[in-house]
Every structure is written in C-alpha cells, then in structure tokens.
N, CA, C and O of each residue as an XYZ file, in Angstrom:
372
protein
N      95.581    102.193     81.878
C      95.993    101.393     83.015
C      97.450    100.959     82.818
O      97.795    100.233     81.885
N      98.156    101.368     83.605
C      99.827    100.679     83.942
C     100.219     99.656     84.229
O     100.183     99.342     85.419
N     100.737     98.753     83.265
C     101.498     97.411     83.630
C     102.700     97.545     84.419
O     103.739     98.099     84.057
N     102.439     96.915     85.676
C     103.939     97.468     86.010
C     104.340     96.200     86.559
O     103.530     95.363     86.957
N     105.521     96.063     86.580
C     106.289     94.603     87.030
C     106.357     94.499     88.013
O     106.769     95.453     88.673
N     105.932     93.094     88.744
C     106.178     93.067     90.106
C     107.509     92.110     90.898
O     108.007     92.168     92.023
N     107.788     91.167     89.584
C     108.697     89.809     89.896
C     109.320     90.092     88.330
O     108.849     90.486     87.264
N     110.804     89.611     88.878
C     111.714     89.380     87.679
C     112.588     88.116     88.206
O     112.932     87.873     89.363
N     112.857     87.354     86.974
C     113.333     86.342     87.098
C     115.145     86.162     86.901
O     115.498     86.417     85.749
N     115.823     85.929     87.465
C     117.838     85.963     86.836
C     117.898     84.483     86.723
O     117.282     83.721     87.468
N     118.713     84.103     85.700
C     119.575     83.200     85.508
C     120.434     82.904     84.766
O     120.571     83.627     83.779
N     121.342     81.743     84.937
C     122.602     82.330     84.447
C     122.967     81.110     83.698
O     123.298     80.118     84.348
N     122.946     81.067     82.468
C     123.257     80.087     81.314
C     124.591     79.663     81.049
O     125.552     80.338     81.417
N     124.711     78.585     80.433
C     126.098     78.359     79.469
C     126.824     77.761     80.659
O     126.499     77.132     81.666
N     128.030     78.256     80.076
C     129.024     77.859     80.817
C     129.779     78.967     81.696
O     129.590     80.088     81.223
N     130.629     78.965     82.914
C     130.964     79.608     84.209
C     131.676     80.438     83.349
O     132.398     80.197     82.381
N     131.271     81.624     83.981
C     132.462     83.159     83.613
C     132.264     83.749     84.657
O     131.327     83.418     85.383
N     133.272     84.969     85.035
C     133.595     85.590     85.851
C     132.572     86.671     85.837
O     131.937     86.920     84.813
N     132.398     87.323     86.962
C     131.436     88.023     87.320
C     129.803     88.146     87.235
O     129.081     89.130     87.395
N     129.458     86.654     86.894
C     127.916     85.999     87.104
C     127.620     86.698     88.666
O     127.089     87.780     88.916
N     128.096     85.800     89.486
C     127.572     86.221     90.975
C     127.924     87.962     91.245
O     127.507     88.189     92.381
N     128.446     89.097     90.727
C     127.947     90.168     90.876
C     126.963     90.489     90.376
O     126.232     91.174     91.090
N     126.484     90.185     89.014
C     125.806     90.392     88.680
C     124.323     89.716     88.798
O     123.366     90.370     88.383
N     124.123     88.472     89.332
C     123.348     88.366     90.490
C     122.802     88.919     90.981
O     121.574     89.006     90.948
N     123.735     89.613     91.755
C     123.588     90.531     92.926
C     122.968     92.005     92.554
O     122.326     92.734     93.309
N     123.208     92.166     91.648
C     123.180     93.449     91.323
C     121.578     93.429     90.374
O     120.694     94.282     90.460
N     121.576     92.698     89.858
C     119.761     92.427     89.327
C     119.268     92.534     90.856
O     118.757     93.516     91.394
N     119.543     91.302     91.407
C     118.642     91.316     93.048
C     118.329     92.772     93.761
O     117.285     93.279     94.173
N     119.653     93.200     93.725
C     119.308     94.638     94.794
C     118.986     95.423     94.020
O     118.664     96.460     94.599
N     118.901     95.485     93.042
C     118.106     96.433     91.395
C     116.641     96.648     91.686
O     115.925     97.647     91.616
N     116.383     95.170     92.100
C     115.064     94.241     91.913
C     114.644     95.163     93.211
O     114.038     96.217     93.017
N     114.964     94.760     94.458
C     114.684     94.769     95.866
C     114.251     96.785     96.076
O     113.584     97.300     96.973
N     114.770     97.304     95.175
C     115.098     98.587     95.603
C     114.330     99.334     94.988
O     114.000    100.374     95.558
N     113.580     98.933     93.075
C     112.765     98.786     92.886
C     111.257     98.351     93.320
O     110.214     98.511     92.686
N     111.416     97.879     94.322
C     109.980     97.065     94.834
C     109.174     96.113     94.518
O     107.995     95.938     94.826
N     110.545     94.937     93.286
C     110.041     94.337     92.938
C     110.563     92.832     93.821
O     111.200     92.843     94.875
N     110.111     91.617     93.089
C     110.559     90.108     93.851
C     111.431     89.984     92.740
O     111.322     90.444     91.604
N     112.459     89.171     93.341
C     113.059     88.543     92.579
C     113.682     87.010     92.825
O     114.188     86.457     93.801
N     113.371     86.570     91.355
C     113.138     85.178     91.573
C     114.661     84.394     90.772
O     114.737     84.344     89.545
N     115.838     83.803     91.725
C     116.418     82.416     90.841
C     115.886     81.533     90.407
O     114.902     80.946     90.857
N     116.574     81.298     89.321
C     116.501     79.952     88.215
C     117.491     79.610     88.469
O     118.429     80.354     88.181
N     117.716     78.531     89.023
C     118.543     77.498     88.956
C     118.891     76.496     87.982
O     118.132     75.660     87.492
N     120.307     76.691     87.714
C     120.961     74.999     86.214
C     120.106     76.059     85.050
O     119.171     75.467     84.511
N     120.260     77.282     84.668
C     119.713     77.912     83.422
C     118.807     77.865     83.267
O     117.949     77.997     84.140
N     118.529     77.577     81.633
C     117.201     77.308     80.694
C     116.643     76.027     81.223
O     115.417     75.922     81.186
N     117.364     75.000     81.725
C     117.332     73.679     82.387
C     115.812     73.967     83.789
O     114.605     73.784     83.946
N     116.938     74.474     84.426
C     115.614     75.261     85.770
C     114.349     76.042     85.366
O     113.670     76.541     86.264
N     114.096     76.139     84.472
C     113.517     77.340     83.953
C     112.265     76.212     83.714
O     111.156     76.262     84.246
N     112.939     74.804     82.416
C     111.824     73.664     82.257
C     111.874     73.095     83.454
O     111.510     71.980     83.077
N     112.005     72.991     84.394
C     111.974     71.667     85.527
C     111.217     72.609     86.985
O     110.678     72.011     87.916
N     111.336     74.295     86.907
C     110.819     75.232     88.477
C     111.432     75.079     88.901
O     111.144     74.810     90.068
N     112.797     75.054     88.590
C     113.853     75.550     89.731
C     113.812     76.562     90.090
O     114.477     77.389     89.467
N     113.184     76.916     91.021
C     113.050     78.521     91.199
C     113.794     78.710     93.639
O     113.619     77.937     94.582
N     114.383     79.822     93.566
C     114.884     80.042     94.522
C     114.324     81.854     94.493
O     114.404     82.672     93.576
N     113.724     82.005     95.987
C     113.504     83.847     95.898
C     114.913     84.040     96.532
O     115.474     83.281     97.323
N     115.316     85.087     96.073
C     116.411     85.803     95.896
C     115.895     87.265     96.846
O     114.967     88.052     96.660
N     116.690     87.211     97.639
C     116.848     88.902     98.581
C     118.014     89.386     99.256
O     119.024     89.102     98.612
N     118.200     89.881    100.092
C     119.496     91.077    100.061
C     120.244     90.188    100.839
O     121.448     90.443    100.811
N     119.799     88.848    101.795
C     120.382     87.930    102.635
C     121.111     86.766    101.846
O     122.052     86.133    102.324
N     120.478     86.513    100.358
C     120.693     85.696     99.563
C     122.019     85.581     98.654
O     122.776     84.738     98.172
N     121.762     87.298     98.753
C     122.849     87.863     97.693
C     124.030     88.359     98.121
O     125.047     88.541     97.452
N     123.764     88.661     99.778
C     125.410     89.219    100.692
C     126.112     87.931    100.739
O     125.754     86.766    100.917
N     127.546     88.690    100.461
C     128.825     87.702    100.412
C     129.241     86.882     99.245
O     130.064     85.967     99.255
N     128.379     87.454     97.972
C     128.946     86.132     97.111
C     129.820     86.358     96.317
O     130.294     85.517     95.553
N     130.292     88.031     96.425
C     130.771     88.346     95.115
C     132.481     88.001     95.184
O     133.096     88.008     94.118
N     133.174     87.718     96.397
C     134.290     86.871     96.296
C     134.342     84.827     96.102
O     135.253     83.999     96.080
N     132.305     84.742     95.966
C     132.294     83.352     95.365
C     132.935     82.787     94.346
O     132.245     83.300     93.464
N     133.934     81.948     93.589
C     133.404     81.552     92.075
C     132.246     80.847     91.753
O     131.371     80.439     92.516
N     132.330     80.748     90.572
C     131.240     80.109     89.833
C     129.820     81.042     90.006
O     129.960     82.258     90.142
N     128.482     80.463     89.999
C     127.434     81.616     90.303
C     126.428     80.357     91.501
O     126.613     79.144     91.606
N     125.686     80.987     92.032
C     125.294     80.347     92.990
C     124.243     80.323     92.950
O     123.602     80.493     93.987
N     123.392     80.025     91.314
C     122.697     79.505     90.643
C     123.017     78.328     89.998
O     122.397     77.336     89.614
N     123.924     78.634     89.989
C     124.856     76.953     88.720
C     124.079     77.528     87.518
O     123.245     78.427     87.417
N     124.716     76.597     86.557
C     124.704     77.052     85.586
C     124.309     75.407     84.656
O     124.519     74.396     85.326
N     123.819     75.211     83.333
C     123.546     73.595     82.996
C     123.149     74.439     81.555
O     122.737     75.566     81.279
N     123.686     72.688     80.506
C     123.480     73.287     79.316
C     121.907     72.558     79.180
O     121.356     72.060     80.161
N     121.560     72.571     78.416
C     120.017     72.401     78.569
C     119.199     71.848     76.954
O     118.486     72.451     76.152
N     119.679     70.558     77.002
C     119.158     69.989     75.791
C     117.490     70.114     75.222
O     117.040     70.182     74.078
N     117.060     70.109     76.089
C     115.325     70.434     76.362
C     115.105     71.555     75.639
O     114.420     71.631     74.619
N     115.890     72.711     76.360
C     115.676     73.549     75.449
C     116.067     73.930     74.073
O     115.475     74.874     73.552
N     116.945     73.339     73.459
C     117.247     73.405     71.943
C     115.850     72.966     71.417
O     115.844     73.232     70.215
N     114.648     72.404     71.788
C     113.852     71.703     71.020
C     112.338     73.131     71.253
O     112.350     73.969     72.155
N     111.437     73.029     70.378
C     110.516     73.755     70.371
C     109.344     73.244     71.549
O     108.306     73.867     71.773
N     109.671     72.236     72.098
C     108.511     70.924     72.881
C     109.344     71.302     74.262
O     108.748     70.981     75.290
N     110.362     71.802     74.401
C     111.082     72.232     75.363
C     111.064     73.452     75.929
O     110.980     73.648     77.142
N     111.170     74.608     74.765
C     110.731     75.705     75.384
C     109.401     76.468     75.622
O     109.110     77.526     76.179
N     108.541     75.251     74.808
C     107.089     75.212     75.411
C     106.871     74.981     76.759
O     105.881     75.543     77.226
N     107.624     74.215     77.601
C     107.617     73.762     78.992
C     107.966     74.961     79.204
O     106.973     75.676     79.341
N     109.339     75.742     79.331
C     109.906     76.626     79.962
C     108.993     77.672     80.169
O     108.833     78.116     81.306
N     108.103     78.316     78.783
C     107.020     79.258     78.969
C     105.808     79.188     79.631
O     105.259     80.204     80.057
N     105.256     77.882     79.777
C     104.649     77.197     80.897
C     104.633     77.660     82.190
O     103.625     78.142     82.708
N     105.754     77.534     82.772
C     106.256     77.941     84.421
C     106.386     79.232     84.253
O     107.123     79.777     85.075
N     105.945     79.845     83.518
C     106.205     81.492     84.035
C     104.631     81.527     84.279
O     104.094     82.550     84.704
C-alpha cells in the first residue's frame, strides 16, 4: 500500500532574506500541480506551536514575488528552543 502525501506545510524561519516569498511560491505551485494542499505557517516555528496555519493556493501566491519580506512573517521562537515546546509544535500536525 502507497503512502502518498496529500498536504505539505511552508514556513519561513529566522530572520528576513531575500527570496523567501519566491520561494513560497514556488513550494505552493509545486504543491498545487502536484495535487497536493498546501498549508502556511505563519511567525515560523512560533506558528507552528500556536496553528497559525493559512491554506495557501495559486490566488495566495500571485503577485508576491516583487513583495519584501515573506508574507508569512517570520518570528524567532523561544518555545521552540525547549523540548516542552517542540512537543506542542508536533502536536498540531
């Protein structure tokens, strides 16, 4: 029997660098074209413990790639440095 993926999750950690929001984009329509869902995390590892979650599709993702920053945001995420933290994060999946 075949496991096959149906939902993938993007998000975008740390701190702002250039070309996050193509690459965004480019998981998304990866995702979309594949036949799979694809799901934002919002504020990083941060969103990840808290369900920040946004679905992501081809309406979501047109126009951003002359955005800065990523249009997920991005958050450093003290929660997760801790083992009680990324127990939450594995939780929400």
């Amino acid at each position: 029997m075949e496991n096959k993926i149906r939902r993938i999750g993007v998000l975008t950690s740390g701190g702002d660098a250039p070309g996050m929001n193509a690459t965004v984009r480019a998981v998304t329509r990866t995702a979309i074209a594949c036949g799979m869902e694809c799901i934002g995390i919002r504020r990083g590892w941060q969103g990840l413990i808290t369900s920040d979650f946004v679905q992501l599709d081809a309406a979501s993702v047109g126009h951003i790639l002359s955005r800065g920053g990523t249009i997920l945001y991005t958050a450093r995420s003290e929660d997760f440095m801790s083992e009680k933290g990324r127990k939450r994060a594995v939780s929400t999946c």
